[in-house]
DRENZA-827787 format. One record per atom (N, C-alpha, C): atom name; residue in three letters; x, y, z; residue number from 1. Coordinates in pm, whole numbers, plus 50000, padded with zeros to 5 digits. Example, Ala and Ser with C-alpha at 12.3 -4.5 7.8 and 13.67 -1.06 7.14 Angstrom:
2
R   atom   res       X       Y       Z     n
R      N   ala   51319   49431   50780     1
R     CA   ala   51230   49550   50780     1
R      C   ala   51320   49670   50780     1
R      N   ser   51285   49775   50708     2
R     CA   ser   51367   49894   50714     2
R      C   ser   51290   50003   50787     2
END
This chain:
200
R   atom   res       X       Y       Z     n
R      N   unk   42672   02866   85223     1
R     CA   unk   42686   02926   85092     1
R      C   unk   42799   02857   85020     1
R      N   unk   42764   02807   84885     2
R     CA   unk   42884   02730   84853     2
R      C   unk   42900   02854   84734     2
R      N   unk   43065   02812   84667     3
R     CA   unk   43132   02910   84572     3
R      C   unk   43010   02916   84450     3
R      N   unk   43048   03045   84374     4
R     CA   unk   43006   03011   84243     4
R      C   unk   43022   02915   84175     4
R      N   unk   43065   02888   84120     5
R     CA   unk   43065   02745   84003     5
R      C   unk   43246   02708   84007     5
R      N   unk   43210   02597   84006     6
R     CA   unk   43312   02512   84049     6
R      C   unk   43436   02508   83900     6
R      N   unk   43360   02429   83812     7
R     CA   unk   43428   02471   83705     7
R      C   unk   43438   02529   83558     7
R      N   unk   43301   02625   83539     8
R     CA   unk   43250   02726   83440     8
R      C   unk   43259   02862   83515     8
R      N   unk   43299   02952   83394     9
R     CA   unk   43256   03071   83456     9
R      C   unk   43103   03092   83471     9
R      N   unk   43117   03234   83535    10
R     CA   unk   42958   03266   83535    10
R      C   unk   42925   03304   83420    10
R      N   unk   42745   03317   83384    11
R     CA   unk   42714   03366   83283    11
R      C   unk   42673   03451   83343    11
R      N   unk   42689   03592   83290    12
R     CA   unk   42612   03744   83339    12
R      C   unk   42449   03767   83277    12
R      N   unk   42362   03752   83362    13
R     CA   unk   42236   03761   83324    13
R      C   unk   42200   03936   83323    13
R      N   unk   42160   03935   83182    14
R     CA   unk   42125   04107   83130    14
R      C   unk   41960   04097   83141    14
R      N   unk   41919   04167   83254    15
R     CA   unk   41756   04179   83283    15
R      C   unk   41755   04294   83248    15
R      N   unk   41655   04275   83128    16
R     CA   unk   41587   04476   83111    16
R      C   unk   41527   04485   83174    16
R      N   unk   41486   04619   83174    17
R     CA   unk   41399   04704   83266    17
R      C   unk   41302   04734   83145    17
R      N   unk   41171   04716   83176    18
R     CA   unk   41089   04696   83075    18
R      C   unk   41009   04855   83126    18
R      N   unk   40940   04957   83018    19
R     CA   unk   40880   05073   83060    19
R      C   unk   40731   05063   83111    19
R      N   unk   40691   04915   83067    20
R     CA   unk   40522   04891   83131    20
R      C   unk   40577   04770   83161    20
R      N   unk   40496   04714   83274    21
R     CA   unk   40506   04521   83273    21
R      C   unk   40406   04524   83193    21
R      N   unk   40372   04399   83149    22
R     CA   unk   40280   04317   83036    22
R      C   unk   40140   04300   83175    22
R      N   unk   40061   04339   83117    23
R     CA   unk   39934   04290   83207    23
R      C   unk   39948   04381   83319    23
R      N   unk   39986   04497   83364    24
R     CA   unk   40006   04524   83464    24
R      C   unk   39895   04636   83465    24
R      N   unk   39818   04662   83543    25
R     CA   unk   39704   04766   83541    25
R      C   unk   39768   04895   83551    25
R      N   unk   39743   05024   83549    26
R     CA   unk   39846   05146   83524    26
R      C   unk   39789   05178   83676    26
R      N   unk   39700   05190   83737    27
R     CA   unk   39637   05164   83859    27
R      C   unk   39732   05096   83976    27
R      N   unk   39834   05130   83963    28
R     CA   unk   39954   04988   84046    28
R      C   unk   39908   05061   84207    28
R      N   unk   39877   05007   84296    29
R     CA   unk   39834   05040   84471    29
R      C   unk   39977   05038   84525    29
R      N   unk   40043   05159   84494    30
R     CA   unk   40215   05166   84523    30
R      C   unk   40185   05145   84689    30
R      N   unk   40146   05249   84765    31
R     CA   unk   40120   05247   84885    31
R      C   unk   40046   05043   84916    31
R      N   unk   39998   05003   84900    32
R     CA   unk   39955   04841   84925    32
R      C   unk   40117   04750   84874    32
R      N   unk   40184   04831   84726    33
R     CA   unk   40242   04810   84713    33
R      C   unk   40391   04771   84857    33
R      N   unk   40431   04875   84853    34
R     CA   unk   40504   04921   84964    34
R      C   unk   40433   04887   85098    34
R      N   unk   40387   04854   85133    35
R     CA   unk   40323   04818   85257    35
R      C   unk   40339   04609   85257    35
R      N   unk   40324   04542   85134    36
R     CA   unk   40358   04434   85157    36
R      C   unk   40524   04401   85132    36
R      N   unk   40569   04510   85114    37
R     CA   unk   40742   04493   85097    37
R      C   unk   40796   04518   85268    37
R      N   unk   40671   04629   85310    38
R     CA   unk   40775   04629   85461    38
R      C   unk   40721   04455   85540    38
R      N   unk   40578   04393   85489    39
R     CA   unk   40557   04321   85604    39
R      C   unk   40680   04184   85548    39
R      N   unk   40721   04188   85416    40
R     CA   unk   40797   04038   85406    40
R      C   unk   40931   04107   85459    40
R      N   unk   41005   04188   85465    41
R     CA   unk   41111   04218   85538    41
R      C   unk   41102   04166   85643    41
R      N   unk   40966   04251   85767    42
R     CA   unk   40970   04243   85881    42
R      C   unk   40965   04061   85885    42
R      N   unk   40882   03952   85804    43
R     CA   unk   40898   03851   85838    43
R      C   unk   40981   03751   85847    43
R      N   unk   41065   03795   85734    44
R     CA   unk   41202   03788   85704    44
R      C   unk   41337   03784   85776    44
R      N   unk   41335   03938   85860    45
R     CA   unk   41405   03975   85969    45
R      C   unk   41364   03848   86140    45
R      N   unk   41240   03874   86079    46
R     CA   unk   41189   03773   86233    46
R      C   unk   41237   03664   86238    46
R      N   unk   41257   03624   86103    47
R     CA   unk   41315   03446   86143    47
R      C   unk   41460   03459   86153    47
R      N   unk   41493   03549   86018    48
R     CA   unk   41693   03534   85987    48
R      C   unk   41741   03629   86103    48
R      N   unk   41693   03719   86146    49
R     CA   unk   41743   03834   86244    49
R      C   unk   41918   03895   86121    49
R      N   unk   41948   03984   86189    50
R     CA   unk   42061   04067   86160    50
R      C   unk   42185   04031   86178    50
R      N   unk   42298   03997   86149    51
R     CA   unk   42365   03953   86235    51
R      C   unk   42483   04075   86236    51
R      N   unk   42561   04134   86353    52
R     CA   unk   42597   04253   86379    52
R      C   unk   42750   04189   86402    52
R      N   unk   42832   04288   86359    53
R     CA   unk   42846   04351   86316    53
R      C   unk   42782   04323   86125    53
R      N   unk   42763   04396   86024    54
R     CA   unk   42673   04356   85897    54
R      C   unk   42777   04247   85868    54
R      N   unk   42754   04128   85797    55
R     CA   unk   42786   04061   85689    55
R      C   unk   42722   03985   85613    55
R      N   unk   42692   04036   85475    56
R     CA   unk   42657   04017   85379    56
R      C   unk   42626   03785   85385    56
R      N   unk   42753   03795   85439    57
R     CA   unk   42740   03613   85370    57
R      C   unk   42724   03570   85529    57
R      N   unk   42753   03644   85615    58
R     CA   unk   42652   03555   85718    58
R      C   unk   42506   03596   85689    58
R      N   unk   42424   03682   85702    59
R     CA   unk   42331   03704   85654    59
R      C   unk   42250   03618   85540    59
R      N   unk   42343   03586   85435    60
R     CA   unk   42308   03453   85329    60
R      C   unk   42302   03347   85397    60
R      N   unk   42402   03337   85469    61
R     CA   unk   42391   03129   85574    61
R      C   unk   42286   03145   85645    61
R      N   unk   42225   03217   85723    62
R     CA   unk   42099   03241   85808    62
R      C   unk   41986   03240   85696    62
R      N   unk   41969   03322   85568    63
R     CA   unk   41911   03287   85531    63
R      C   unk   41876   03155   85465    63
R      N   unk   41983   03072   85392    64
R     CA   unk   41990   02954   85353    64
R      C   unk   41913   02831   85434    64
R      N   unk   42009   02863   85628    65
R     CA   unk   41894   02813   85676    65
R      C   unk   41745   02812   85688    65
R      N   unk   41724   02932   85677    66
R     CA   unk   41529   02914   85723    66
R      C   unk   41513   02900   85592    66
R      N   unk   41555   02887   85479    67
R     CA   unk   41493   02880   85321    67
R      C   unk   41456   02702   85362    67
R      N   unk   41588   02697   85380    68
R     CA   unk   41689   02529   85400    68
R      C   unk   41690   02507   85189    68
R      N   unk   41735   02588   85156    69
R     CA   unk   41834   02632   85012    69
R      C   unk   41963   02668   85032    69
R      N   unk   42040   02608   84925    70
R     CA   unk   42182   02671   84951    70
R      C   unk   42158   02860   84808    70
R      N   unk   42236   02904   84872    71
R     CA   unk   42237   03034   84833    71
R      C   unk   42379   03063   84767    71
R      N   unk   42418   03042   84590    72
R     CA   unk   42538   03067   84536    72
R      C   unk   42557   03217   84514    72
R      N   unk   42674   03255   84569    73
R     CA   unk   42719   03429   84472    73
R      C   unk   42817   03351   84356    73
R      N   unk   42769   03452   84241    74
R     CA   unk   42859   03459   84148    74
R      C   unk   42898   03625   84092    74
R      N   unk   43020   03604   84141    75
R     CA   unk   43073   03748   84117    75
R      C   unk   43099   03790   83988    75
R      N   unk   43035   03890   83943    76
R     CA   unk   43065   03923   83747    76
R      C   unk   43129   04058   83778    76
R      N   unk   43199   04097   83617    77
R     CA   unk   43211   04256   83619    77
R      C   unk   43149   04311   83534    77
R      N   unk   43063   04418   83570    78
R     CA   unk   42987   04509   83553    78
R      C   unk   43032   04614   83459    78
R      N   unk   42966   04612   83337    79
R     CA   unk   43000   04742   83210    79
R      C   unk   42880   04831   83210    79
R      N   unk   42875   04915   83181    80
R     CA   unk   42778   05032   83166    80
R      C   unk   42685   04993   83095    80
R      N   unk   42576   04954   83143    81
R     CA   unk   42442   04935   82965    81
R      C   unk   42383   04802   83053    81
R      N   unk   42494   04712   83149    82
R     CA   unk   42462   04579   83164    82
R      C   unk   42420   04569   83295    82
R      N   unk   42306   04450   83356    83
R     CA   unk   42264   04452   83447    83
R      C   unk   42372   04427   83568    83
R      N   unk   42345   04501   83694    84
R     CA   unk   42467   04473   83804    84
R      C   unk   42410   04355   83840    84
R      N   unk   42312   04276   83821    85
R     CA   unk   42274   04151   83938    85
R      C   unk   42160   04070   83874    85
R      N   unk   42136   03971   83938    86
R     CA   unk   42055   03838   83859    86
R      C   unk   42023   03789   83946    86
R      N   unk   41923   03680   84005    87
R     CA   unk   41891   03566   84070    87
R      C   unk   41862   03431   83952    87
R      N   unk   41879   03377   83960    88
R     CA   unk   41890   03218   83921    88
R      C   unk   41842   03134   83967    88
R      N   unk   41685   03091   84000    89
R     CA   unk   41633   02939   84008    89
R      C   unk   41694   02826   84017    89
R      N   unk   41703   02750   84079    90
R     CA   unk   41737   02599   84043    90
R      C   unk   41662   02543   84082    90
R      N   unk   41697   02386   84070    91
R     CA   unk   41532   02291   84202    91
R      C   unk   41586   02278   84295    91
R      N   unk   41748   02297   84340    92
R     CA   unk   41772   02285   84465    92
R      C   unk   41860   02397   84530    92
R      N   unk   41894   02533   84498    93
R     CA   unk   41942   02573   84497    93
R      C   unk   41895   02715   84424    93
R      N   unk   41970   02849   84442    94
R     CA   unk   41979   02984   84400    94
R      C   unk   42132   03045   84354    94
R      N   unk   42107   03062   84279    95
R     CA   unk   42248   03132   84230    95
R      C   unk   42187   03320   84252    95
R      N   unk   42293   03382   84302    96
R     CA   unk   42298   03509   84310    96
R      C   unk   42434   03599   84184    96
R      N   unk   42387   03666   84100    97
R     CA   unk   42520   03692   84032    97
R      C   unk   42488   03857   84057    97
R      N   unk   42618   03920   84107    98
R     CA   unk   42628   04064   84132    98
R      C   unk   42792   04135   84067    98
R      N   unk   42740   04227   84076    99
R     CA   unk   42876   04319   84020    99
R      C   unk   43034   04351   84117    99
R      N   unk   43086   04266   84048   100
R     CA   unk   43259   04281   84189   100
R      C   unk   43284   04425   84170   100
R      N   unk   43308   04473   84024   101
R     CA   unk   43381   04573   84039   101
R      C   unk   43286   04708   84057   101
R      N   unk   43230   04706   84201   102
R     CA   unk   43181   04829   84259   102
R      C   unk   43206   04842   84415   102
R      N   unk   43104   04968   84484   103
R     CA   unk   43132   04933   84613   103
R      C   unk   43086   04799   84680   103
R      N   unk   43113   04806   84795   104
R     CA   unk   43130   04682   84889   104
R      C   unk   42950   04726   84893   104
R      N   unk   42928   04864   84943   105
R     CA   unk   42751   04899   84993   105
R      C   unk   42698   04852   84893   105
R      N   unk   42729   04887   84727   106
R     CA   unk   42698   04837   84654   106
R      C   unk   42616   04710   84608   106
R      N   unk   42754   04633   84617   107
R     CA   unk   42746   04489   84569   107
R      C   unk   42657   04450   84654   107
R      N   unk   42625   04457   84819   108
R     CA   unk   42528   04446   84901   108
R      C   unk   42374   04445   84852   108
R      N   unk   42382   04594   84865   109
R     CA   unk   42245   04649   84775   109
R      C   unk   42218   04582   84672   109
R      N   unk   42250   04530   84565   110
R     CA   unk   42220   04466   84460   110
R      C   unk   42183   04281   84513   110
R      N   unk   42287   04279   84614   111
R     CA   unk   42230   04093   84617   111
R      C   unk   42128   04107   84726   111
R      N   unk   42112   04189   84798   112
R     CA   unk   41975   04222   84888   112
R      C   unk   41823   04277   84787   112
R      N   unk   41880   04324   84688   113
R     CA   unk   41798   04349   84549   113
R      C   unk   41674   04210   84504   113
R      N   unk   41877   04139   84436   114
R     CA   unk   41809   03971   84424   114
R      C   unk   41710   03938   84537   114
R      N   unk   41764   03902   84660   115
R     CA   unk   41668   03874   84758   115
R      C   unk   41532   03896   84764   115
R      N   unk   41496   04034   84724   116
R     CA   unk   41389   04088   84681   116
R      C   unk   41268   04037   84616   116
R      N   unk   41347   03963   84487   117
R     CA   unk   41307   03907   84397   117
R      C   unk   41312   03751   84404   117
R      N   unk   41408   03678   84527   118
R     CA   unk   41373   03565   84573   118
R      C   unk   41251   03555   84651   118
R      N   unk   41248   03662   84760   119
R     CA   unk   41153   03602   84864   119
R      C   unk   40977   03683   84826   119
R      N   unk   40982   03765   84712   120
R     CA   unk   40859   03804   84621   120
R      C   unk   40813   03688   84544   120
R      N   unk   40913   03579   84534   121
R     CA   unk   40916   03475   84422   121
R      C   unk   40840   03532   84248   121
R      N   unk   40911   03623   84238   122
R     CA   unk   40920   03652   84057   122
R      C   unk   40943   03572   84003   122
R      N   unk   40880   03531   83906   123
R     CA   unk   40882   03491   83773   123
R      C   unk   40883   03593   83685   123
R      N   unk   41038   03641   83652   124
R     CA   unk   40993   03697   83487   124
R      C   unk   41043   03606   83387   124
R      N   unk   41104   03685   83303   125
R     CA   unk   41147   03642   83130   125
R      C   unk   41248   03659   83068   125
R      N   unk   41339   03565   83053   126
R     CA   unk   41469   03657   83055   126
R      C   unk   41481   03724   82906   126
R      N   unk   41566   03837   82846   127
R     CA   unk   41573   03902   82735   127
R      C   unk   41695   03870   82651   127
R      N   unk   41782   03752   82750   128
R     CA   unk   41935   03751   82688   128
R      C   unk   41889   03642   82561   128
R      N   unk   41917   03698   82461   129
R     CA   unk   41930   03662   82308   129
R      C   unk   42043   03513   82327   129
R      N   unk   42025   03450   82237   130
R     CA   unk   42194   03339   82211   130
R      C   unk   42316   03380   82180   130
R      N   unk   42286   03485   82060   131
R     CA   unk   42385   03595   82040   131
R      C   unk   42465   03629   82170   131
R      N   unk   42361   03751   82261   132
R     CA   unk   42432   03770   82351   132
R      C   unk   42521   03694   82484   132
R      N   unk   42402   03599   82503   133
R     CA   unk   42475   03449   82560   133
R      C   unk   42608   03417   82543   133
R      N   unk   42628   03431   82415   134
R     CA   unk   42735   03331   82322   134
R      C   unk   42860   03443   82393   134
R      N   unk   42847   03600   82340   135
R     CA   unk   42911   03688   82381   135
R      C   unk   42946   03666   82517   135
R      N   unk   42874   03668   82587   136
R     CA   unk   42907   03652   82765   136
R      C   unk   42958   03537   82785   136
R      N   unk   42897   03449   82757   137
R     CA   unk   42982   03297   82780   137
R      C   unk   43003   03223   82692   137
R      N   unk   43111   03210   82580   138
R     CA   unk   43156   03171   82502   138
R      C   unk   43196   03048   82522   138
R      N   unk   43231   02957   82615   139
R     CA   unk   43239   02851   82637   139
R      C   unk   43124   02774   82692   139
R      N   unk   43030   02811   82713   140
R     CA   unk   42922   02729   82769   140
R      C   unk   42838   02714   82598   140
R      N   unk   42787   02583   82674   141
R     CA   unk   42684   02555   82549   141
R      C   unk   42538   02594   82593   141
R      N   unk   42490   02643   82485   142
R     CA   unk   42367   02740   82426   142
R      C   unk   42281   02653   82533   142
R      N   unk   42301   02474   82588   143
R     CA   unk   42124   02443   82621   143
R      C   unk   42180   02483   82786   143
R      N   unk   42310   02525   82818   144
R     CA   unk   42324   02578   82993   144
R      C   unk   42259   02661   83001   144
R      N   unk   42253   02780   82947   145
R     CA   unk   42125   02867   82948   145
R      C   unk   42071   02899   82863   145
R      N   unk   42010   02811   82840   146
R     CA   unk   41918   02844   82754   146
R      C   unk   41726   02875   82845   146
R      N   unk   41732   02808   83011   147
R     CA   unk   41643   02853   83057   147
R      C   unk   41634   03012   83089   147
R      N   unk   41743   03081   83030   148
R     CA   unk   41783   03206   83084   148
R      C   unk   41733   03265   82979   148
R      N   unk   41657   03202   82840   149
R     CA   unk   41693   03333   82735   149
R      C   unk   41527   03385   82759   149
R      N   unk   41506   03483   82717   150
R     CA   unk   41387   03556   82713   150
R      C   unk   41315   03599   82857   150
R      N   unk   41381   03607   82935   151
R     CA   unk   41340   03651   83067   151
R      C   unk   41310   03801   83102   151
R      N   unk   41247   03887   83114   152
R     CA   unk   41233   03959   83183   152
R      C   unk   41161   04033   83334   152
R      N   unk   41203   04073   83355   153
R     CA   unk   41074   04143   83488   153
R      C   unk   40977   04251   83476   153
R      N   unk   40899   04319   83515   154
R     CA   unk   40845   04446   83487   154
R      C   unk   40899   04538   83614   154
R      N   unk   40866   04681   83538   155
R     CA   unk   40841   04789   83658   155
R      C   unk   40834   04756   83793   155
R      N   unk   40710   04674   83832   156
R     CA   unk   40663   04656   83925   156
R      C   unk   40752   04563   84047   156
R      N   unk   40817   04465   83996   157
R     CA   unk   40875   04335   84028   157
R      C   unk   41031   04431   84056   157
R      N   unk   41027   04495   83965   158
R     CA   unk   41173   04602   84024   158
R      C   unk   41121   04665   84132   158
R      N   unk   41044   04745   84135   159
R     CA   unk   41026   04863   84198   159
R      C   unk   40982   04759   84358   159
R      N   unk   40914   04638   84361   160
R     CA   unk   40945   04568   84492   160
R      C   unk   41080   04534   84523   160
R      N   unk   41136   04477   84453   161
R     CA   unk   41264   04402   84508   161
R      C   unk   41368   04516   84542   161
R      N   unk   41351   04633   84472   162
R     CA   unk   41423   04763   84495   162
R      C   unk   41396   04805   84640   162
R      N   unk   41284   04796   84734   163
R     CA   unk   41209   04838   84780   163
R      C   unk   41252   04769   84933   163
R      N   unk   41238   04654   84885   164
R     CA   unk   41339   04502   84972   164
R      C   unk   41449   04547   85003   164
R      N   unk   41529   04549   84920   165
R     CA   unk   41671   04584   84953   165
R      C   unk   41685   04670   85023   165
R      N   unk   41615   04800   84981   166
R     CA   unk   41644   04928   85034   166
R      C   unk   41612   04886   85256   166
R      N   unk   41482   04842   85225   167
R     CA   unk   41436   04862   85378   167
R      C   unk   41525   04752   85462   167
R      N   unk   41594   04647   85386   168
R     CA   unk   41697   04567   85494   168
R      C   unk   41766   04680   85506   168
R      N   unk   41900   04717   85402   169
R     CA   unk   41963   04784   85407   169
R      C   unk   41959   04882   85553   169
R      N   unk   41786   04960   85537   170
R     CA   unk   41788   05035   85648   170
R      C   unk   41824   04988   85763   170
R      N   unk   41733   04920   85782   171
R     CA   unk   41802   04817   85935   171
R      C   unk   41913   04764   85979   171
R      N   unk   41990   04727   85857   172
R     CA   unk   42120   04711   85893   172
R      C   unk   42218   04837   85918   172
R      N   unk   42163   04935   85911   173
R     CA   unk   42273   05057   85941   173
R      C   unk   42234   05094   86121   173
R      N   unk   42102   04993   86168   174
R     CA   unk   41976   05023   86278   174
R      C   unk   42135   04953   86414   174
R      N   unk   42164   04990   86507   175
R     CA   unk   42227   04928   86582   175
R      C   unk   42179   04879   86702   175
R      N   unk   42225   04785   86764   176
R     CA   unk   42202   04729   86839   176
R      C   unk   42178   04846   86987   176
R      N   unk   42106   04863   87081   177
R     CA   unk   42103   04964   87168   177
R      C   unk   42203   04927   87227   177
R      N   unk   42301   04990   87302   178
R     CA   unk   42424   04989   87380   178
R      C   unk   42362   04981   87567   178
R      N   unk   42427   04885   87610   179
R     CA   unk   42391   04833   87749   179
R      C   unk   42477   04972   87843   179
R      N   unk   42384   05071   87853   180
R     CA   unk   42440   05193   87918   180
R      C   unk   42479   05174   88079   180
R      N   unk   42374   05072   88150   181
R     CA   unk   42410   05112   88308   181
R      C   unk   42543   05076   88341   181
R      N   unk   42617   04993   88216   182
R     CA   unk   42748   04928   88276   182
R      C   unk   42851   05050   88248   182
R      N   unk   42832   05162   88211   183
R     CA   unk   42944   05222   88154   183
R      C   unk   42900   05350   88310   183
R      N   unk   43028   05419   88318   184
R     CA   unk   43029   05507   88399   184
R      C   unk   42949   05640   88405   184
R      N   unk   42882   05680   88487   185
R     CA   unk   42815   05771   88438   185
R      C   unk   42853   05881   88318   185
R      N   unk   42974   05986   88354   186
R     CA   unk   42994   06065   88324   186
R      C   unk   43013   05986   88174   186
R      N   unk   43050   05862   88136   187
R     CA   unk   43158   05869   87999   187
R      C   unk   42979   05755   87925   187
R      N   unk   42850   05737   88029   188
R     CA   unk   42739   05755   87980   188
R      C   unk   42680   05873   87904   188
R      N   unk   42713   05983   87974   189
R     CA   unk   42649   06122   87970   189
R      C   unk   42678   06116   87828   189
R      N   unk   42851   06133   87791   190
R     CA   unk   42928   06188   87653   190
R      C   unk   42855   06112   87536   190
R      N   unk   42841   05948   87560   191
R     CA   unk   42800   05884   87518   191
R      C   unk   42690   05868   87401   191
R      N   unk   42586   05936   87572   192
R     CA   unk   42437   05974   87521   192
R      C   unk   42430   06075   87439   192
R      N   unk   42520   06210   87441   193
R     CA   unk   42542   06354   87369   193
R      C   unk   42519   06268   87224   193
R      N   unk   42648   06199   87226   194
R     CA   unk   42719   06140   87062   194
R      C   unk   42594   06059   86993   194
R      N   unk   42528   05976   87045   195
R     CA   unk   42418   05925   86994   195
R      C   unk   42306   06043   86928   195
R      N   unk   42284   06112   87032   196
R     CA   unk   42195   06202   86985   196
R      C   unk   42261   06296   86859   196
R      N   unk   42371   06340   86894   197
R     CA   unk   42460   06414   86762   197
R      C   unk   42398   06370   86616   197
R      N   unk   42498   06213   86648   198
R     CA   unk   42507   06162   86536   198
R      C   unk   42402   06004   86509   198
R      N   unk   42323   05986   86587   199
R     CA   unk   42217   05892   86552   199
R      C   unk   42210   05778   86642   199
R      N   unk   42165   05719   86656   200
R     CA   unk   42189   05587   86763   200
R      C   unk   42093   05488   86762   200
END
């Protein structure tokens, strides 16, 4: 994973949330839906696996490898109205831009979001105006992103990549089973109680 940008700031990409996608049948097969979000996880997981204890940017280098893409974060701050997160195309490369100033689960959730929307491979449209461009990045010139302006996603393309995130997420809270015969019985027994208590 190399840094965000070396020597520009980031530009904060504002994706609406659109109330219909364009072309989208109202008929959406949520269940088919959701059923091909758990199988690209699970295929996903099969190659990158988890890596435990969680981290976010090992998790990115594993993925980078099996992409064999480098995978950029660019850290923005997040105002009320504005999108927390973006993915970014390149021909050799992905830029990830997410929100610093939230939680740590957060900021997670949102670039596991992106992911979503990398490994669905979306194409939307972006909506950021020049105007607003200009506002966000005042020092960049209009043709740096200008592949950025009129972009959006639909419903649908959210409601997968939302969907993505969520079910890594799950797994990563999933722990590794604990190698019980090595531990002593009795401080097995307590062990086993606490798992069952509180989850395992």
């Amino acid at each position: 994973m190399r840094p965000c940008f070396s020597q520009a700031r980031c530009v904060r990409l504002a994706l609406a949330r659109s109330t219909r996608a364009e072309g989208v049948n109202a008929a959406v097969q949520w269940s088919a839906l959701r059923a091909r979000c758990h199988q690209r996880v699970d295929d996903l997981l099969q190659r990158t696996g988890i890596p435990y204890p969680w981290d976010i940017n090992q998790f990115l280098d594993r993925l980078e490898r099996h992409r064999g893409r480098d995978i950029d974060l660019c850290a923005i701050s997040w105002t009320v109205g504005d999108s927390c997160g973006a993915w970014q195309q390149h021909d050799d490369h992905d830029v990830i831009a997410y929100a610093d100033n939230t939680s740590g689960f957060h900021q997670d959730h949102i670039i596991l979001h992106e992911i979503g929307h990398m490994i669905s491979q979306h194409r939307g449209r972006c909506v950021l105006s020049q105007d607003e461009a200009h506002r966000i990045a005042p020092d960049l010139a209009p043709a740096a992103f200008a592949h950025l302006l009129e972009r959006s996603t639909g419903d649908v393309e959210e409601y997968e990549a939302e969907t993505i995130a969520s079910l890594i997420h799950q797994r990563v809270r999933v722990r590794p089973q604990l190698v019980i015969d090595v531990v002593p019985p009795a401080a097995a027994q307590r062990l086993s109680r606490v798992e069952y208590i509180f989850g395992g």
